[in-house]
Structure formats: structure tokens, C-alpha cells
N, C-alpha and C positions, 0 to 999 in steps of 0.2 A: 251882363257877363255870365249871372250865376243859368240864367237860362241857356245862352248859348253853351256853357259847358254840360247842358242838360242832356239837351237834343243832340251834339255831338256824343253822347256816352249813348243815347238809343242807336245811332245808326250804326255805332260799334259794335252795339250786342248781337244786332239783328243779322249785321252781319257776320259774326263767328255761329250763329244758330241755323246758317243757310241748309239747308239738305243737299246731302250730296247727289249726283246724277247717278240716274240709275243706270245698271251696266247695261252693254249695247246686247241684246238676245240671240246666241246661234242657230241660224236659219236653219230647220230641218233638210238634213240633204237629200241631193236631189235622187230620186231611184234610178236613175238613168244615171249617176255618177255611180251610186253603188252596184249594179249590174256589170257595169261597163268595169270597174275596180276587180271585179269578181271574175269576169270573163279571162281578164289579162292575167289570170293565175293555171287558165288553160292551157294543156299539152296541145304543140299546133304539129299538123299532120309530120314533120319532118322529127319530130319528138316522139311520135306515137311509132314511127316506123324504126327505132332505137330496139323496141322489143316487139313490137307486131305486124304482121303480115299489112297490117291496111292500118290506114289512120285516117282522121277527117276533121278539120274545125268551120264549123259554118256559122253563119251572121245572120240577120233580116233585122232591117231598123225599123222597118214598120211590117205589119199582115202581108201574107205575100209570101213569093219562092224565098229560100235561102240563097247563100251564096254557096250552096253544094245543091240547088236546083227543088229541095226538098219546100212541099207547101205548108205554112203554119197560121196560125191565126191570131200569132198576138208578136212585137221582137222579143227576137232569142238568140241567143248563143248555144251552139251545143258545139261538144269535143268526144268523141268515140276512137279508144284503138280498141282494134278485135281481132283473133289467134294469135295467140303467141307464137312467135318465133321458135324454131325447132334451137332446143340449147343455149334458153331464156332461164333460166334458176333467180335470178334479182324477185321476181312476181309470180304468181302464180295461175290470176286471173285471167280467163279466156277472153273476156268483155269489159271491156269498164267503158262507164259512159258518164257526163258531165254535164249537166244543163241548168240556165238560169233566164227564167222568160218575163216578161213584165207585164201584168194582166189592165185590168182596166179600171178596175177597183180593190181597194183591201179584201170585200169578201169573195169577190172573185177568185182570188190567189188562194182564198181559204179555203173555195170550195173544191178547187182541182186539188188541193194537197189533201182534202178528205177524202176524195175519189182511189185515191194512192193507196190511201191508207186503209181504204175499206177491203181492197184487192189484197195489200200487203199482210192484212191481220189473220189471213186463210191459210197463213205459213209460220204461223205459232203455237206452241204450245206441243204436244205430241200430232200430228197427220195426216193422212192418208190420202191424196186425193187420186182418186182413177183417174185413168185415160180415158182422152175423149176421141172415141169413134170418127163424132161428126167432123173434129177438126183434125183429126190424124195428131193431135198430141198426148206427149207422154205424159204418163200418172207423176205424181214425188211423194216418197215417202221419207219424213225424218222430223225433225224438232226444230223449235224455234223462238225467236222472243223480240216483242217489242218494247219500246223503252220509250220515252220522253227524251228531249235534248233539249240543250240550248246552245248558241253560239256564235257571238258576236254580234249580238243585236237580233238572232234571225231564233223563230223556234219550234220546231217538229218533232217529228220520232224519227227512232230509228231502227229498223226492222237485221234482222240477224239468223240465217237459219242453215244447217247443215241437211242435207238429204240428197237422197239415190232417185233416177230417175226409175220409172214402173213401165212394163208394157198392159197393152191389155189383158194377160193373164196374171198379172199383180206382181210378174217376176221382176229382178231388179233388173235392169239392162246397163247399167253402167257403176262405176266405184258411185261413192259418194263425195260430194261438193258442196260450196259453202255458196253461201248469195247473201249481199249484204246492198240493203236502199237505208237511201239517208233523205228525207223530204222534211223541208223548213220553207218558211214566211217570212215576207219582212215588208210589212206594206203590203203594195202590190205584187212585190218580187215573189217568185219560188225559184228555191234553187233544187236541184235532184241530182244523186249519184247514186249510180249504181255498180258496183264489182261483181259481177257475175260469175259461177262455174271457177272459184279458187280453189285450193286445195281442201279437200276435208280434214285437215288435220286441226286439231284443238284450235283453237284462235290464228288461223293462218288469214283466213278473210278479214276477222274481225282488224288485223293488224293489217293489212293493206288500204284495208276503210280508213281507220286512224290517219295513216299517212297520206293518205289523199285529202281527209280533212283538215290537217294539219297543213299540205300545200298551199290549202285556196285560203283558210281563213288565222294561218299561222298555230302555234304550237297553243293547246290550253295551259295557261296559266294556274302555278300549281296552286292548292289550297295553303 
């Protein structure tokens, strides 16, 4: 008896000392669910013609035309409205453009957002750049600043700069405007927007960027 009540008290203990199951791991998601999440935050052409002249939303699930006939080399979504509407006051921006493409590896994505950034950094700080002859484009002169970001998972810079465009003899040819790029990572993902030609007034671009960032990836959460 005194045995049996032995071995029944081990199989008690052994069992209240079981280890619990470990919990079940969430699977990393898929970039083709986050791309595709991200695209459905795009303005689709009959959206974009609320305030511009033209608008366009085009697809490609794989390398190949889009479905606005355009050739690319990896899938992508882009969304573009461009000229404002005559008696548009809501925005100010002559271009804005939307894009989220899915590369083929992580440093792939990494190295076209460097290429971005290496073009975007020639528009910081104080500037000057002449006009080119060869290509028949205007000079810009004005300031600017790059920044770090981060945003839901995704993280690049993001570039912000007011200036006047220049002819070839350095005069200005037009007011001055604002141009704001936002290029981020996520994985293979890059996503890019750009607000082009907004108003020059203090922070009028910089606040149109916000609210389109704020579209695609909802409002930052405050500190």
C-alpha cells in the first residue's frame, strides 16, 4: 500500500511540473499583403480628377507593361494626379505621385532607395544648381533638408526643399515652390511619394506630405 501511495504521489508531482506549450509564432507577413494593403490607400483616377486635370492608378503583378501600358521591371502600383484644377484652393500641389514596388531582394529595395537619395541630397542645405544646356532644363535655386524617418514598420528619409526655378542666365523664371520626397524600406518593399511644385509658403508642402502620409499609413501616434 505504502508503495502504491508512493508512485501515485510521483505521477502527481510530475504532473503539476508539466511545462506549458510554447506559444504558436506569428508568421512574418507576406510583402505582397503589405504592398497590396498600402496600394488600397491610393487615389484612383476618378479621385485624382476631384482636383486635377489628369489622374491615373496603374498595377503590374509581375515585370511587364502596367495596366496604364507603362513598362517596369519589378510589381508595382503607382497613383499620379497632375495640374491642378483651375479654382482648386483644398491643395496646392501641381504633381503628386504614389508608388510602392516589390524588388527581388531586401538589398535590392535598399539600393534603389539609395539611388533616391543620392539624387535627393543635391537639394539640401543652401543650392544652386545651373541649367543644363544639354537637356534644356531649368537651374533651382533655394534650400533644403533631409531627415531620417520612420513609419510603420518601413524606414527612409525624407527630403523637403523650397526653390525658384533658374534660366541659363541664373535669372529666376518662376515664384518659388516647395518639393517634398518621402523614400522608405520594408523588406523588399519601397514605397515613394512625391508632392511636387506646392506652394512656397512656410510649411504648405511640408503639410500636404504629412497628410498624404498620414492617408496611406494613418495618423502618427503621439509621443
Amino acid at each position: 500500500m505504502a508503495l502504491s501511495l508512493l508512485l501515485g504521489g510521483c505521477a502527481a508531482g510530475s504532473a503539476e511540473k508539466a511545462p506549458a506549450p510554447a506559444p504558436t509564432a506569428t508568421p512574418p507577413a507576406d510583402p505582397k499583403e503589405i504592398a497590396a494593403e498600402i496600394a488600397a490607400t491610393f487615389p484612383t483616377e476618378a479621385e485624382w480628377l476631384e482636383n486635377y486635370e489628369t489622374g491615373k492608378l496603374c498595377t503590374a503583378e509581375i515585370a511587364g507593361l502596367t495596366s496604364c501600358g507603362n513598362e517596369v521591371i519589378v510589381p508595382v502600383t503607382s497613383s499620379q494626379g497632375k495640374d491642378l484644377r483651375e479654382g482648386v484652393t483644398a491643395v496646392t500641389a501641381a504633381v503628386v505621385d504614389l508608388n510602392v514596388a516589390e524588388f527581388d531582394t531586401d538589398e535590392v529595395a535598399e539600393e534603389w532607395a539609395g539611388k533616391s537619395k543620392a539624387a535627393d541630397i543635391l537639394f539640401t542645405g543652401d543650392f544652386d544648381i545651373p541649367a543644363n544646356a544639354e537637356t534644356n532644363a531649368a537651374g533651382a535655386r533655394g534650400t533644403g533638408t533631409l531627415v531620417d524617418i520612420t513609419r510603420d514598420g518601413w524606414a527612409g528619409y525624407r527630403m523637403s526643399q523650397v526653390s525658384e526655378a533658374t534660366g541659363f542666365d541664373g535669372s529666376a523664371r518662376a515664384a518659388a515652390t516647395s518639393t517634398n520626397s518621402v523614400v522608405m524600406t520594408n523588406g523588399p518593399l519601397r514605397f515613394n511619394l512625391s508632392v511636387y511644385f506646392a506652394s512656397g509658403e512656410p510649411g504648405a508642402g511640408d503639410a500636404e506630405t504629412d497628410a498624404w502620409l498620414d492617408r496611406v499609413f494613418g495618423p502618427e501616434e503621439a509621443d
